[in-house]
Biopython code that builds the backbone (N, CA, C, O; Angstrom):
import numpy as np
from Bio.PDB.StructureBuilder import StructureBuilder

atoms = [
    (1, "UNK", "N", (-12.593, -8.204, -10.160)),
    (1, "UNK", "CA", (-11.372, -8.707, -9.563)),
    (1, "UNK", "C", (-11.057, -7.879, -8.320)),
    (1, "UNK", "O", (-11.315, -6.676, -8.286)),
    (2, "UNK", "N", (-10.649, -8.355, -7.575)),
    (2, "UNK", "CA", (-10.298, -7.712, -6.193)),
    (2, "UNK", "C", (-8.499, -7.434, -5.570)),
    (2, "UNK", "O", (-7.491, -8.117, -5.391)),
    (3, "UNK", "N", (-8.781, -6.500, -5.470)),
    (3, "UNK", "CA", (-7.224, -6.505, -4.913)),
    (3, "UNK", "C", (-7.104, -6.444, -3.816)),
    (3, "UNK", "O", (-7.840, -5.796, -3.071)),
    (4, "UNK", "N", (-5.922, -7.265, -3.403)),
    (4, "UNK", "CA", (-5.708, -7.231, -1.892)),
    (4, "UNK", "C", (-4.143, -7.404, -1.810)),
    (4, "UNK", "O", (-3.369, -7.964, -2.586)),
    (5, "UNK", "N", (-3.854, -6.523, -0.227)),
    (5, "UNK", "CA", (-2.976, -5.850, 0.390)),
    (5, "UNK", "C", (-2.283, -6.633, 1.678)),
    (5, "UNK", "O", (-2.773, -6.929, 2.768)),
    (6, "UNK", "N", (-0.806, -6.880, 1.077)),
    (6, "UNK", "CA", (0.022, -7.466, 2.438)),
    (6, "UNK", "C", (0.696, -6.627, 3.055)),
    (6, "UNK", "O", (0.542, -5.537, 2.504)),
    (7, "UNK", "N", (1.440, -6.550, 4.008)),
    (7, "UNK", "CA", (2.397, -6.157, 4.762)),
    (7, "UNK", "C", (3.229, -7.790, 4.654)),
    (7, "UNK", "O", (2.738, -8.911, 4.791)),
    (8, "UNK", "N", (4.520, -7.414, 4.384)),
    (8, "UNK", "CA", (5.248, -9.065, 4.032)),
    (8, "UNK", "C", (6.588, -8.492, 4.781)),
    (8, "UNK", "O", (6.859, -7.363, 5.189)),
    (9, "UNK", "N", (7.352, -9.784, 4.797)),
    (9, "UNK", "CA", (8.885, -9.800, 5.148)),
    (9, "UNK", "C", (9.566, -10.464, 3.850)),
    (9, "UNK", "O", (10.506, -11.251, 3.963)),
    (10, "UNK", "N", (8.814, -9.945, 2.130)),
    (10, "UNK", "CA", (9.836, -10.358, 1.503)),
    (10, "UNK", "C", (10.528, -9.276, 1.040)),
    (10, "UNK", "O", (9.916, -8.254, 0.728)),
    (11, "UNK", "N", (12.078, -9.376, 0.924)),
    (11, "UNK", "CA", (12.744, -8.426, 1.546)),
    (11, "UNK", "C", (14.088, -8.450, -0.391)),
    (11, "UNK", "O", (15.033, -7.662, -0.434)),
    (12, "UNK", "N", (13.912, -9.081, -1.176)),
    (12, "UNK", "CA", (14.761, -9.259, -2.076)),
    (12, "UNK", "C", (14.453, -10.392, -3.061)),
    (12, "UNK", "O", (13.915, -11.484, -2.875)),
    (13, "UNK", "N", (14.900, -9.876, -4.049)),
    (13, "UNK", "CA", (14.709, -11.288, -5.712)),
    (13, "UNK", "C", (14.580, -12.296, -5.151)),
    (13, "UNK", "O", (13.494, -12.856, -5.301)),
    (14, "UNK", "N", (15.992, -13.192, -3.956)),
    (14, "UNK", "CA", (15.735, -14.294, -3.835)),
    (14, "UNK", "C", (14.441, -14.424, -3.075)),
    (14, "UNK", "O", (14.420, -15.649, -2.955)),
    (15, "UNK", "N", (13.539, -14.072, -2.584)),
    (15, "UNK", "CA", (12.824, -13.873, -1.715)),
    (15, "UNK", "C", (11.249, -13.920, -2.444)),
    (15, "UNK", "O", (10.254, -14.416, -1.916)),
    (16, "UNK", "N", (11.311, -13.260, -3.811)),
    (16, "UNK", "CA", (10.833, -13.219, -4.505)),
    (16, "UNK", "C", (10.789, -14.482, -5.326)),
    (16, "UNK", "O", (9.757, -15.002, -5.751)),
    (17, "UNK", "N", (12.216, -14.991, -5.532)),
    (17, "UNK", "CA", (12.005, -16.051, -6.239)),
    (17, "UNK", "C", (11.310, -17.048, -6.252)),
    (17, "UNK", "O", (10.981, -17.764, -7.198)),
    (18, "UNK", "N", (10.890, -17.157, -4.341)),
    (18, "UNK", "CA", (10.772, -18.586, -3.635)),
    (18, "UNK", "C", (9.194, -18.407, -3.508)),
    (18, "UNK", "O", (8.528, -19.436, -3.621)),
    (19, "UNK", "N", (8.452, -17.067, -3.258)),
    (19, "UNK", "CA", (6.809, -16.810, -3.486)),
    (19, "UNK", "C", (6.338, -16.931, -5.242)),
    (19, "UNK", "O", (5.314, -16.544, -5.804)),
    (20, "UNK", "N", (7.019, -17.324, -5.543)),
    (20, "UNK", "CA", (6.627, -16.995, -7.414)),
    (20, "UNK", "C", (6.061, -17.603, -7.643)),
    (20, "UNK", "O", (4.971, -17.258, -8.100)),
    (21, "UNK", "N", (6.433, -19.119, -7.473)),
    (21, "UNK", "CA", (5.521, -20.390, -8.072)),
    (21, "UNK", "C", (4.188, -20.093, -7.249)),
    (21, "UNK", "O", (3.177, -19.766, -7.871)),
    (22, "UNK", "N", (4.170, -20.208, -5.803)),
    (22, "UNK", "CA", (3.369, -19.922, -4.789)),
    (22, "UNK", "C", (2.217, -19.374, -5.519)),
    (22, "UNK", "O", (1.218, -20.003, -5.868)),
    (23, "UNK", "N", (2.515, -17.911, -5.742)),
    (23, "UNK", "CA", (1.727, -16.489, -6.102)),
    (23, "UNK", "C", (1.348, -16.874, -7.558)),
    (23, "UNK", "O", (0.149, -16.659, -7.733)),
    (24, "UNK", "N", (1.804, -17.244, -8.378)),
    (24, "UNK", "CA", (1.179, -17.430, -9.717)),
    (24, "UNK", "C", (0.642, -18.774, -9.466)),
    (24, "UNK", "O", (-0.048, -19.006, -10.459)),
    (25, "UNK", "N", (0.583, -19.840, -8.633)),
    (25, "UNK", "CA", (-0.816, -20.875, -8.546)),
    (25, "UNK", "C", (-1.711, -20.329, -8.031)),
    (25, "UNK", "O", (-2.807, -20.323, -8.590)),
    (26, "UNK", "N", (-1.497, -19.630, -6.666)),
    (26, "UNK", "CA", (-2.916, -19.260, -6.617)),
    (26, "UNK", "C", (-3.584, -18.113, -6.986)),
    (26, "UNK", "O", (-4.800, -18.066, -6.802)),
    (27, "UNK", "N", (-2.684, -16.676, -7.740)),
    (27, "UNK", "CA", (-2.905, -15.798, -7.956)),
    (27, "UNK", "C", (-3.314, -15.611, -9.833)),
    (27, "UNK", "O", (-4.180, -14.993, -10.452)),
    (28, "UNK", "N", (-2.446, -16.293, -10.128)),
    (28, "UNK", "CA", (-1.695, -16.451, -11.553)),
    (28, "UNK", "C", (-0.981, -14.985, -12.035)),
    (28, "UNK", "O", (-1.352, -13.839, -11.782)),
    (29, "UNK", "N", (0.225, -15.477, -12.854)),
    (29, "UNK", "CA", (1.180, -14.927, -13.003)),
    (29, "UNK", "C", (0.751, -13.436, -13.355)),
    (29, "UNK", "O", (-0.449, -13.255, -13.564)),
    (30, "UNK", "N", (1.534, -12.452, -13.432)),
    (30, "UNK", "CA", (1.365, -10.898, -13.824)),
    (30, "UNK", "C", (0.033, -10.420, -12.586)),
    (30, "UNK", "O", (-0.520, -9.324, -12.676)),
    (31, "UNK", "N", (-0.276, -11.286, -11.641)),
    (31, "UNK", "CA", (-1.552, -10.627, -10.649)),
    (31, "UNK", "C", (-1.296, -10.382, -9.967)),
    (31, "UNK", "O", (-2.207, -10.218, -9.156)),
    (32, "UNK", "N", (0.421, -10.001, -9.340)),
    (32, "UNK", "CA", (0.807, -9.615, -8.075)),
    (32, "UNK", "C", (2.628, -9.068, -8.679)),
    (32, "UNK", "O", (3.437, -9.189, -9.598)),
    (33, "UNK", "N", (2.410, -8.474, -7.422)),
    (33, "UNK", "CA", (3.943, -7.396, -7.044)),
    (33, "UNK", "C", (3.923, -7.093, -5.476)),
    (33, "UNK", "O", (3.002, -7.207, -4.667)),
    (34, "UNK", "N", (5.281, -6.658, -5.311)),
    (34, "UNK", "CA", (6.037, -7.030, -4.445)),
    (34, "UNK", "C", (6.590, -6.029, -4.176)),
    (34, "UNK", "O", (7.764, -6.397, -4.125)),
    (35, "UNK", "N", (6.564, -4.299, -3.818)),
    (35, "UNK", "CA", (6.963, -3.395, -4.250)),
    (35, "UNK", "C", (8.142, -3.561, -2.286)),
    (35, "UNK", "O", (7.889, -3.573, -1.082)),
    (36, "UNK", "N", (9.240, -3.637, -3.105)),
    (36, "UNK", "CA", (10.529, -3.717, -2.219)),
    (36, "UNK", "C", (11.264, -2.788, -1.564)),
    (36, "UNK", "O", (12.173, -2.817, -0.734)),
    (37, "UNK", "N", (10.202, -1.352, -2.559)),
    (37, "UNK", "CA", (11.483, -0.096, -1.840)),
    (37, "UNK", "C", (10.389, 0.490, -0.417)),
    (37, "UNK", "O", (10.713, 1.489, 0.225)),
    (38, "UNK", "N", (8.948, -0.404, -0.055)),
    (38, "UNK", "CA", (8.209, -0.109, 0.284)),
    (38, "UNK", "C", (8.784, -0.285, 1.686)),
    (38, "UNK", "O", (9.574, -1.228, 1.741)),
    (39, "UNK", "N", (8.557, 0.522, 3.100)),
    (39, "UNK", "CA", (9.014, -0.089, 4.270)),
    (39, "UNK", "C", (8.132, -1.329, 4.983)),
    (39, "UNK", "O", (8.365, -1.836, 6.081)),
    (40, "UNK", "N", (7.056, -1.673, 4.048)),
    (40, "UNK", "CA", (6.303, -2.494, 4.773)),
    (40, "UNK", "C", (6.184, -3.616, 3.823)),
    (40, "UNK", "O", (5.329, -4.496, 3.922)),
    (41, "UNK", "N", (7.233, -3.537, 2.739)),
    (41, "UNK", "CA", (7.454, -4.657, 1.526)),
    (41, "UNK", "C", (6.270, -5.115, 1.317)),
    (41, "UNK", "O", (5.866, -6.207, 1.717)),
    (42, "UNK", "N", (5.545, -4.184, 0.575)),
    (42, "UNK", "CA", (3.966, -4.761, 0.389)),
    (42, "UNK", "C", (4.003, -5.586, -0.741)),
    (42, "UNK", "O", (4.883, -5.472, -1.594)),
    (43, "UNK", "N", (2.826, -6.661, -0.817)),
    (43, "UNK", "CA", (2.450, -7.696, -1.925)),
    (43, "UNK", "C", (0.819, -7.256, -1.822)),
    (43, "UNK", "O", (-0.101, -7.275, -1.004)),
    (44, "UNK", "N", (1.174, -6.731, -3.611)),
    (44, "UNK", "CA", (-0.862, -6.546, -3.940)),
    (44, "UNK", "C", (-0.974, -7.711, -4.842)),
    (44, "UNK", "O", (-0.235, -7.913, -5.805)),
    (45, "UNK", "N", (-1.658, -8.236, -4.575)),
    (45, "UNK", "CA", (-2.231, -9.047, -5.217)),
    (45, "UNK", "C", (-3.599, -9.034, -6.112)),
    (45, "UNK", "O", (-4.698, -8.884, -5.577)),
    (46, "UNK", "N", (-3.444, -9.197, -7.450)),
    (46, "UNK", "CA", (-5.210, -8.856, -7.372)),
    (46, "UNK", "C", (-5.712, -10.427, -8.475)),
    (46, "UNK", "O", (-5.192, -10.976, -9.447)),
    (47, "UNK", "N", (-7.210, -10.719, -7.495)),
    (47, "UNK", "CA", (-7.701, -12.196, -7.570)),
    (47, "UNK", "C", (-8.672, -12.017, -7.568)),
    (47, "UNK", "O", (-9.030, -10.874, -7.285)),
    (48, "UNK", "N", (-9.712, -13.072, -7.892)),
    (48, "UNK", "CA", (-11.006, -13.316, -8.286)),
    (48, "UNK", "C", (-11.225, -14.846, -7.393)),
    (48, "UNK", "O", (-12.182, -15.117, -6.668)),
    (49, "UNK", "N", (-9.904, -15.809, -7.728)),
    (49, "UNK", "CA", (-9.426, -16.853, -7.180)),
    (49, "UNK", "C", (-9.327, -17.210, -5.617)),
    (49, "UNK", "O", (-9.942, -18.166, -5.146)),
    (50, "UNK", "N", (-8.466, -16.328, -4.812)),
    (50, "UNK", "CA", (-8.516, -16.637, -3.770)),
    (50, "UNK", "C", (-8.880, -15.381, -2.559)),
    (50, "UNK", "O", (-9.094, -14.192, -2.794)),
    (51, "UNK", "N", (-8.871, -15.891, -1.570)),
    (51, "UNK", "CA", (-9.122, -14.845, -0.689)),
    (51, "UNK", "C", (-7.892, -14.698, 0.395)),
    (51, "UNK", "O", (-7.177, -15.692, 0.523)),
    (52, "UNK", "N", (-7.616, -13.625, 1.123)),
    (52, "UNK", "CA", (-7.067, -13.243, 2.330)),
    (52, "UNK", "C", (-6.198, -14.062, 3.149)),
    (52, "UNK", "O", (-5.004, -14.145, 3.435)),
    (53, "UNK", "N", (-7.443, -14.710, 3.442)),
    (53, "UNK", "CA", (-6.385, -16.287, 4.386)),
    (53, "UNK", "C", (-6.059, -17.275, 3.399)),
    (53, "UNK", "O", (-5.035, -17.930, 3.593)),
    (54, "UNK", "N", (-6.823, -17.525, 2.258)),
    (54, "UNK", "CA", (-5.337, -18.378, 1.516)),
    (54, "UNK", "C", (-4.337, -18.029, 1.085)),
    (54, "UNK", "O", (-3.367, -18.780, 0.986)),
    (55, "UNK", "N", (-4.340, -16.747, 0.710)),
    (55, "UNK", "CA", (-3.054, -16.068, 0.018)),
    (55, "UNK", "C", (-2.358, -16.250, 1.466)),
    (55, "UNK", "O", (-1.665, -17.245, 1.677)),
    (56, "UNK", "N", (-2.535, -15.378, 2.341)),
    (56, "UNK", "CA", (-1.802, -15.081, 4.081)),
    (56, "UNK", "C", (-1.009, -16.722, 3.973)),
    (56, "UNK", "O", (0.210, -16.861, 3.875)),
    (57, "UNK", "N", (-1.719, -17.537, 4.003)),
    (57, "UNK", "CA", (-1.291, -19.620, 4.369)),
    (57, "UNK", "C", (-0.600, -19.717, 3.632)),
    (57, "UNK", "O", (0.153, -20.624, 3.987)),
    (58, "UNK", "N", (-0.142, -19.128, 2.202)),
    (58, "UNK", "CA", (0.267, -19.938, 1.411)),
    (58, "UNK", "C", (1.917, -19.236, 1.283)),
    (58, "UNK", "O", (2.943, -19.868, 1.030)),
    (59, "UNK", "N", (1.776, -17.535, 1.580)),
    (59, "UNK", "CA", (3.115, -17.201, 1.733)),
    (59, "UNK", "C", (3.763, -17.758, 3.101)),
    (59, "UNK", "O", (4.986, -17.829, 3.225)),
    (60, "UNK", "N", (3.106, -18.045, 3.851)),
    (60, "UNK", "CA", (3.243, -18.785, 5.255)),
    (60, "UNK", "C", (4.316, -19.504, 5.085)),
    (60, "UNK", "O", (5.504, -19.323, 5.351)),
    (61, "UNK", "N", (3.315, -20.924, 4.273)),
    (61, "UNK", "CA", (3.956, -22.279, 3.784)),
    (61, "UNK", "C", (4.982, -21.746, 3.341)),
    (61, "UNK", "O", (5.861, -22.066, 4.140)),
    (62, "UNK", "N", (5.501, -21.012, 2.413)),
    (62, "UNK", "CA", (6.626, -20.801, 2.095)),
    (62, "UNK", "C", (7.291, -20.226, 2.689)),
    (62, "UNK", "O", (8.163, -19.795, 1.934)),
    (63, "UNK", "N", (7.498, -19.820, 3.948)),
    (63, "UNK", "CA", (8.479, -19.446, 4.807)),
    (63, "UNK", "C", (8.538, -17.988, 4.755)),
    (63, "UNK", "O", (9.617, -17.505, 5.097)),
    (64, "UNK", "N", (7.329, -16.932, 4.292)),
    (64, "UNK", "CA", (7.404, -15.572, 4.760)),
    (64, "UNK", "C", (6.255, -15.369, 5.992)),
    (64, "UNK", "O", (5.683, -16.166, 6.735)),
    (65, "UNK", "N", (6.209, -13.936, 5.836)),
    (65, "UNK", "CA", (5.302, -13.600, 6.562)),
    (65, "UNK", "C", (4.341, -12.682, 6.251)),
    (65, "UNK", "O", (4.934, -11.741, 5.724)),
    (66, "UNK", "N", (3.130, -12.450, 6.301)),
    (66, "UNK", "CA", (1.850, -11.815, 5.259)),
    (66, "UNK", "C", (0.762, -11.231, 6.163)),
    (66, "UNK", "O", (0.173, -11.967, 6.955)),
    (67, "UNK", "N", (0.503, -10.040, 6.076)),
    (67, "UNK", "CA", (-0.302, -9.764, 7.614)),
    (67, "UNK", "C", (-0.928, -8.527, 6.552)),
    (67, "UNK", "O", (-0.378, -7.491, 6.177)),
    (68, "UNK", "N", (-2.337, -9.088, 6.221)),
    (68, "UNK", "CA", (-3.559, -8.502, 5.548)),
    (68, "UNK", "C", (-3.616, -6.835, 6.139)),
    (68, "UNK", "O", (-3.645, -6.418, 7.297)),
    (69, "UNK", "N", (-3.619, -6.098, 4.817)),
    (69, "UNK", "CA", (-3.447, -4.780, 5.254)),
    (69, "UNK", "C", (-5.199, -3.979, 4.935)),
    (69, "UNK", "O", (-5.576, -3.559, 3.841)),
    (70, "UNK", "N", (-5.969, -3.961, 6.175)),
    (70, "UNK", "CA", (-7.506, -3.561, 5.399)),
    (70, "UNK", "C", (-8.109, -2.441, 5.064)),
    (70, "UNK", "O", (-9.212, -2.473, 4.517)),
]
sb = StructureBuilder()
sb.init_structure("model")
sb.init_model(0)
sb.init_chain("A")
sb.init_seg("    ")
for serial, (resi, resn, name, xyz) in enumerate(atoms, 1):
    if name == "N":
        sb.init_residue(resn, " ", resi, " ")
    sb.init_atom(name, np.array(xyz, "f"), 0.0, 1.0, " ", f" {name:<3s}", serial, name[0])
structure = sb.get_structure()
C-alpha cells in the first residue's frame, strides 16, 4: 500500500465533511487523515487504489485544493 502526501486548503470538520464521501470512494474509509493543526493542512492518504492525480481531481471536484507533496 502506498502512502501519499497533500498539501490541502481543508481547513475544518465542515471541510472535512464535504471530502469524506470523496476520500472513502476512492481511498476507502479509515485510509486517510487530515491532520488540521498542520500549517500545510496535510491529507495522507494511503492506497493501493488510486494514484496522485486522481486523488489531486477528485479533492478538486469537490471544491478544495491538493498539491502532491513528493
Amino acid at each position: 500500500m502506498e502512502t501519499l502526501q497533500f498539501k490541502t486548503n481543508i481547513k475544518c470538520s465542515g471541510c472535512i465533511a464535504v471530502v469524506t464521501p470523496v476520500l472513502n470512494k476512492i481511498a476507502g474509509a479509515d485510509n486517510w487523515e487530515v491532520d488540521l493543526q498542520s500549517p500545510d493542512k496535510l491529507l495522507v492518504v494511503a492506497t493501493d487504489k488510486a494514484g496522485k492525480a486522481e486523488i489531486q481531481q477528485a479533492i478538486e471536484k469537490a471544491g478544495y485544493r491538493a498539491e502532491a507533496v513528493a
